[in-house]
N, C-alpha and C positions, 0 to 999 in steps of 0.2 A: 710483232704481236699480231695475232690475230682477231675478228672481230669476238670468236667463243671466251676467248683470256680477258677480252675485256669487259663484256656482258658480266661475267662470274665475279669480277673483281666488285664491278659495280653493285650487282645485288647483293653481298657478301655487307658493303657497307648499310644497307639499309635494311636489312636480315634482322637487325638486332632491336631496332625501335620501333617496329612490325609485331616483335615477340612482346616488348614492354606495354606495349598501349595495350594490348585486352587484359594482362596482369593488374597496369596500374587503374584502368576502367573498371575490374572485378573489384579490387579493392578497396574504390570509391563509389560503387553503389552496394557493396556487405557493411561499408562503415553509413552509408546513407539509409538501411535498413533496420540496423541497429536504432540509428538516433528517431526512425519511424517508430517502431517497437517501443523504448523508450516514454519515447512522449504520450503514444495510445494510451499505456500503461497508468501515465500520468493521469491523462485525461479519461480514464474511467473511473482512477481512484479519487479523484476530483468531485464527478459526477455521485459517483457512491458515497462520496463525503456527504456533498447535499440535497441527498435524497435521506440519509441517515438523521440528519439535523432538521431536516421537514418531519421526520417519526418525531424526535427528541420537541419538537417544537410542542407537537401536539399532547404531550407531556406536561408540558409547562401550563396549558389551559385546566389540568384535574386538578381537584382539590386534595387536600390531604390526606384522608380518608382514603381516596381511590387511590392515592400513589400509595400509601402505607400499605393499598391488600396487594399492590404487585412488588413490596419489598425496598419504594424508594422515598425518598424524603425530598421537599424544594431544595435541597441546597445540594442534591445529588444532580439533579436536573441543567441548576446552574451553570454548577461545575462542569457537567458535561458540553452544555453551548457553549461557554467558553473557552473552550479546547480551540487550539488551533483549525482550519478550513481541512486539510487534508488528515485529521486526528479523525478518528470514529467515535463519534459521542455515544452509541451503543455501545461500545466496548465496557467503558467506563461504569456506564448504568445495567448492563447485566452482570459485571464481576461486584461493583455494591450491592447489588439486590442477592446475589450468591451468598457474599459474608456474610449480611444479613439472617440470611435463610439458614445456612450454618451453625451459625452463632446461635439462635434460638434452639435448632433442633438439639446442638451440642448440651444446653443445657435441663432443655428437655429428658434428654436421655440419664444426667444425671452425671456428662461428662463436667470436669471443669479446669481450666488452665492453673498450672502451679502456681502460679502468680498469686492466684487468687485464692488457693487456697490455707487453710489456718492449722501451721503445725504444731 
């Protein structure tokens, strides 16, 4: 044997977990990437949960009069802070105050639900 036949045998065994370690390294900071992204994600919608429920708060201090000119009632309000931490209690309080809005202008106009009507 020579000393090149054995050099070649010997790199030949370690060729192989050389090529694996930067595979299995990519694939454990793309999965460690992900679970960053993730949680960011988390923790914005978080943030924007309660900065939304700081708006929804200051709701809570108008009186009735004032929530009725922007379409909501106390018990829309409630409902909305007691939404779960990561819920948007905006959501809730601008699709109320829409049907709301709706609903008036619907019958405004002269529309009216079958239901209700008398045949």
């Amino acid at each position: 044997m020579t000393a090149h036949s054995l050099g070649s045998s010997s790199s030949r065994r370690f060729a192989a977990p050389r090529l694996i370690l930067p595979i299995a390294l990519g694939a454990v900071a793309q999965a460690s990437l992900v679970l960053i992204a993730v949680l960011v994600r988390f923790a914005k919608r978080v943030v924007r949960g309660v900065q939304n429920r700081r708006a929804a708060a200051v709701l809570a201090h108008l009186d009735a009069r004032m929530l009725a000119d922007i379409g909501l009632t106390r018990s829309d309000v409630r409902d909305a802070t007691t939404a779960p931490m990561w819920d948007d209690p905006t959501t809730l309080l601008r699709t109320r105050a829409l049907e709301r809005r709706l609903r008036r202008h619907r019958l405004d106009l002269g529309f009216h639900d079958r239901a209700n009507r008398k045949s």
